[in-house]
C-alpha positions as CSV (number, residue, x, y, z in Angstrom):
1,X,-37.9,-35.1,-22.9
2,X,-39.5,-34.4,-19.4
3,X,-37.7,-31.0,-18.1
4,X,-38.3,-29.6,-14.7
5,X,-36.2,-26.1,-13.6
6,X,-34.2,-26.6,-9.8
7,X,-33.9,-22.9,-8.5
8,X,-31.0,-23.4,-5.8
9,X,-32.3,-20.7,-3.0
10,X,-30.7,-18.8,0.3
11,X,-32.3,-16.1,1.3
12,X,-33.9,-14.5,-2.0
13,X,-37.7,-14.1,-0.7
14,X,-38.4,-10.8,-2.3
15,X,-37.0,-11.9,-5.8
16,X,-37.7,-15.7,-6.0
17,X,-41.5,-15.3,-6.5
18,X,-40.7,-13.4,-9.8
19,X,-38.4,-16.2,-10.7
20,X,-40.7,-18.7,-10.4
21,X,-44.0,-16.8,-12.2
22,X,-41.7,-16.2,-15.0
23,X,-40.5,-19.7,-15.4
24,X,-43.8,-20.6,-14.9
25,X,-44.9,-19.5,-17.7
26,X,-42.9,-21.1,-19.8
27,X,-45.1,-24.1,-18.7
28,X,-41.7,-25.5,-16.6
29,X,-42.4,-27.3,-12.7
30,X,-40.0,-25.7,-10.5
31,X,-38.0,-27.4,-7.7
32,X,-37.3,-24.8,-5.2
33,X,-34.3,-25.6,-2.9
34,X,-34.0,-24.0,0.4
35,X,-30.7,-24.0,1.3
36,X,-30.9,-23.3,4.8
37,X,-32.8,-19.8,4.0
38,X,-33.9,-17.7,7.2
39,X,-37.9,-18.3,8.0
40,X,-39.2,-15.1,6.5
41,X,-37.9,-16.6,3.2
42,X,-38.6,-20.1,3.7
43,X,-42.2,-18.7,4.4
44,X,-42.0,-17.4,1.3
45,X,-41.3,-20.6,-0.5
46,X,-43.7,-22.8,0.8
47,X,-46.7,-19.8,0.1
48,X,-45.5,-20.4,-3.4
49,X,-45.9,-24.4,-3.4
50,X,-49.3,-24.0,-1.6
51,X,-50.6,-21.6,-4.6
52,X,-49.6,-24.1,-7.1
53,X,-48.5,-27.1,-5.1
54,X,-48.6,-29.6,-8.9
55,X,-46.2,-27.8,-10.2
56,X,-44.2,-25.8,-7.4
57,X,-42.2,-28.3,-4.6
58,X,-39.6,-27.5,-2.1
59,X,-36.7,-29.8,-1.3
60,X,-35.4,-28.3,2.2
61,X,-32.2,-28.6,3.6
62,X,-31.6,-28.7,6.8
63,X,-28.6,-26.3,6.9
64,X,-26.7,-24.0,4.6
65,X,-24.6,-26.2,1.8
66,X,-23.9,-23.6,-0.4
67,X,-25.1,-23.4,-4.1
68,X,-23.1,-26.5,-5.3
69,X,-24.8,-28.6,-2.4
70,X,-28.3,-27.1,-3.1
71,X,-28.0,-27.6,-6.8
72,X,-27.1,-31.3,-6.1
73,X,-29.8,-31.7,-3.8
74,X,-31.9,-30.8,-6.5
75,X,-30.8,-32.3,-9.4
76,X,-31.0,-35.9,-7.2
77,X,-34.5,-34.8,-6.4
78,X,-35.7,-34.1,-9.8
79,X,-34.0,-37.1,-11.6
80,X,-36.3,-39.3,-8.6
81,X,-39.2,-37.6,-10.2
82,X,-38.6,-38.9,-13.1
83,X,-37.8,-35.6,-14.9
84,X,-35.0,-36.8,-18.3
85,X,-33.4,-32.9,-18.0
86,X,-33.1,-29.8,-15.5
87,X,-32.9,-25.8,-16.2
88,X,-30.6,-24.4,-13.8
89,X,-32.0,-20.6,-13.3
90,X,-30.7,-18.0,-10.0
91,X,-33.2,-17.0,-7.0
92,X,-32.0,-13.8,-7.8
93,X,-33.4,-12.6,-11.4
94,X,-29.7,-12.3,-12.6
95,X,-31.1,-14.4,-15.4
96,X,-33.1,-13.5,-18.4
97,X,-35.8,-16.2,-18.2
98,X,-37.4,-15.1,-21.6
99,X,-34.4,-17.1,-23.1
100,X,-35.6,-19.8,-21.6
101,X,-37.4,-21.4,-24.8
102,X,-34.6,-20.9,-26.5
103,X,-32.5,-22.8,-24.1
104,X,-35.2,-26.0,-24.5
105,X,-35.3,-25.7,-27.9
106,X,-31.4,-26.5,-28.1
107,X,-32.0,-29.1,-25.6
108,X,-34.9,-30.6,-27.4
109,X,-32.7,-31.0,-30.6
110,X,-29.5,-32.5,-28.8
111,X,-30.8,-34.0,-25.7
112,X,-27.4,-35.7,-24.9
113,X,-25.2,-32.1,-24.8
114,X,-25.7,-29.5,-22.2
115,X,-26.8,-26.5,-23.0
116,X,-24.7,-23.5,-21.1
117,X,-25.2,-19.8,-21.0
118,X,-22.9,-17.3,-22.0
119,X,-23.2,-14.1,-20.6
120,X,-23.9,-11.1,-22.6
121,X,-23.5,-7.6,-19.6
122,X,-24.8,-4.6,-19.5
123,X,-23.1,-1.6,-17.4
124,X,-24.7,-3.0,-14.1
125,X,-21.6,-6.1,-13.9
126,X,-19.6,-5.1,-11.3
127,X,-16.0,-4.5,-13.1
128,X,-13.8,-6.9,-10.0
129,X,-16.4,-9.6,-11.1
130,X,-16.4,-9.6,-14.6
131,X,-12.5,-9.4,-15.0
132,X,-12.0,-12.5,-12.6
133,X,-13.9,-14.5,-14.9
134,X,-11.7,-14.4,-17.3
135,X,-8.5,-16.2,-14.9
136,X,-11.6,-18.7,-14.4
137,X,-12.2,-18.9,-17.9
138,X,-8.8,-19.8,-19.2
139,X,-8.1,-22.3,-16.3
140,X,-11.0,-24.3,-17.7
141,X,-9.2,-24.0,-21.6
142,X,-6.5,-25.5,-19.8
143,X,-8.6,-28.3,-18.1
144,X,-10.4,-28.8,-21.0
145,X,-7.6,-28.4,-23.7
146,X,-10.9,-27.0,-25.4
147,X,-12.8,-24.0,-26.1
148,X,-16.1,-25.7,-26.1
149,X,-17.2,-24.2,-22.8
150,X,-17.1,-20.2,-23.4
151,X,-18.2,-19.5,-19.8
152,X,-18.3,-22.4,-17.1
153,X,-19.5,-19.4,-14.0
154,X,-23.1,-19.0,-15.8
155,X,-25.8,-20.7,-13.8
156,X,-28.2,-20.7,-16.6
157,X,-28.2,-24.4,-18.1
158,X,-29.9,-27.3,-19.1
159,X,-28.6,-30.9,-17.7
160,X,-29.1,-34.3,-18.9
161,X,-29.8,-35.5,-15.5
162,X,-28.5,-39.3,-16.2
163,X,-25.2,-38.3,-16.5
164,X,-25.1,-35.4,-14.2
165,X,-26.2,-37.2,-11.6
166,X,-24.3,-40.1,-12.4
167,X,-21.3,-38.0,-11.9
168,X,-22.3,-36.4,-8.5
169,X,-22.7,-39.6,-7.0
170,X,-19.6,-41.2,-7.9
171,X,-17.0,-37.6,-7.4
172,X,-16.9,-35.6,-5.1
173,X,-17.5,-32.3,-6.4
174,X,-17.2,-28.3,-4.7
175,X,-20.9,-27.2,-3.0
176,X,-20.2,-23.5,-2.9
177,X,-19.6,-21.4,-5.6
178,X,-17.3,-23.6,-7.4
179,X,-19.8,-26.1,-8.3
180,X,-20.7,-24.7,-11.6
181,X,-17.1,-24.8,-12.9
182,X,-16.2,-28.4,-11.6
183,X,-19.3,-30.2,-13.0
184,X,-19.0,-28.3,-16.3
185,X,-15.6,-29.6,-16.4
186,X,-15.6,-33.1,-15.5
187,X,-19.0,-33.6,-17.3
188,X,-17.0,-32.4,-20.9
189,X,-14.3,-34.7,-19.3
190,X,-16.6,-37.6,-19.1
191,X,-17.4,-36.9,-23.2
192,X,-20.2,-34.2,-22.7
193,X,-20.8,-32.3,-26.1
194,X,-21.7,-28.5,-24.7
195,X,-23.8,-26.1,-26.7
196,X,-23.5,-22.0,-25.3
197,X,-26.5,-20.0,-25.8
198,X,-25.8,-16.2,-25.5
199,X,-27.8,-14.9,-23.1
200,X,-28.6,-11.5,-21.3
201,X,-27.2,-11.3,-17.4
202,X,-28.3,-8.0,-15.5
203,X,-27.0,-7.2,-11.8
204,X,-30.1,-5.6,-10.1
205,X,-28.5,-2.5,-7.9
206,X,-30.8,-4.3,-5.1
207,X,-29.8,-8.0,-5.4
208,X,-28.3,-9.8,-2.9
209,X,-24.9,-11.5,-3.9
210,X,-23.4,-14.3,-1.5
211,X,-20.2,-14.7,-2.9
212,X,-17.2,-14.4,-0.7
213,X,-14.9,-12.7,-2.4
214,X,-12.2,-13.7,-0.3
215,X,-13.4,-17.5,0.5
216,X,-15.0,-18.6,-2.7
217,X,-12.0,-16.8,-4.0
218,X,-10.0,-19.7,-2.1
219,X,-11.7,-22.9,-3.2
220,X,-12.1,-21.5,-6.6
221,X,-8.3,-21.0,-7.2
222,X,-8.1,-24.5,-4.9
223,X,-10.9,-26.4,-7.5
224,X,-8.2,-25.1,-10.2
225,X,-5.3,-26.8,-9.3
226,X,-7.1,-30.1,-8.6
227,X,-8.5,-30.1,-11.9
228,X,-5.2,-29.0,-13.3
229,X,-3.8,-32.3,-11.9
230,X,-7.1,-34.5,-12.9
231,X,-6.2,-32.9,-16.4
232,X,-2.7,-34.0,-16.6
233,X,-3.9,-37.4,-16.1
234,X,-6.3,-37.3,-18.4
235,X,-3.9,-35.9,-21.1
236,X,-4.2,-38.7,-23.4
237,X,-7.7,-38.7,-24.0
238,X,-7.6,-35.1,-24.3
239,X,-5.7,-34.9,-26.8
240,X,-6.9,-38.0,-28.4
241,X,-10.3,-35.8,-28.9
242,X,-8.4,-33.1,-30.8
243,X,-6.8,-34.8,-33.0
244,X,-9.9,-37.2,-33.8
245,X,-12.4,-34.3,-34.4
């Protein structure tokens, strides 16, 4: 197993260095993906492949695609590298990247499920964003006809890049904030075991969020409804699962 982490990144120059000595150490290369970040920050970024340019790259893009669309870009990028599995991990520090060896471990023993956080908050969660996860979460029980994926918003993972990328090449899948949800779901769809790994999410009082609460709002609720009907006619097989377990 050859694991690299993709960090998506828009405009996170004061936290992303942190990110990146912390995965770092963990003895992980980092893909960094600029996603159309303002120069300060893409300064920033390239300072950090120059002070370790074997293990630090950056895969720019020319514009902003939104985290689904940089987290693509990266996952193609590291799969051409030759790299069997990616860590997903936020710019921001959201994510507890002392859990990290725990995530591999899991990965290590089933190398052909996909290993996805779930969240565990402390009192820094803003309250409107933690109880709109749950209308997310039972949509994808829905989709799903499964519990198997206890959070599908977390953006701490571990992919199987074969089949992940597989699948972004051949559907066309959301690049904003919906991309986490979608893939989670039509990977499991596509026969993807999931394993959750508990792991601590803090919202620093000085991060910078770029959700849209009224936009990413929008093509969440619209990513629902098309995967409500891609459910449907996947119904069979669905239940199929259940009843063979």
């Amino acid at each position: 197993m050859k694991v690299c982490a993709v960090i998506p990144v828009y405009n996170h120059g004061e936290a992303v260095g942190a990110v990146v000595k912390a995965v770092r150490s963990h003895g992980l290369p980092c893909v960094l993906v600029d996603d159309g970040s303002e120069p300060g920050c893409a300064a920033v970024l390239d300072g950090l492949a120059r002070e370790d340019s074997e293990h630090v790259e950056v895969v720019r893009l020319p514009q902003n695609e939104g985290k689904g669309g940089a987290m693509m870009a990266g996952l193609r990028a590291a799969l051409s590298r030759g790299y069997s599995h990616a860590l997903q991990i936020d710019a921001d520090g959201q994510h507890n990247a002392g859990d990290i060896p725990r995530f591999l471990a899991l990965a290590k023993a089933q190398p052909d499920m996909l290993v996805c956080g779930t969240p565990v908050y402390d009192e820094s969660v803003p309250k409107g964003r933690l109880y709109g996860r749950y209308a997310t979460h039972i949509w994808v029980w829905i989709n799903t006809l499964s519990f198997a994926i206890r959070d599908s918003m977390c953006g701490f993972r571990v992919y199987p890049l074969q089949p992940t990328v597989a699948l972004i090449d051949s559907v066309k899948i959301g690049k904003r904030m919906d991309f986490d949800v979608e893939v989670l779901v039509r990977l499991f769809w596509r026969g993807m075991r999931i394993l959750n790994q508990p792991t601590q999410v803090r919202y620093p009082t000085d991060g910078i969020s770029h959700f849209d609460v009224l936009w990413d709002n929008v093509r969440i609720s619209g990513m629902h409804a098309r995967l409500f009907f891609g459910m449907l006619g996947r119904l069979p097989v669905l239940l199929w699962r259940k009843v063979a377990k």
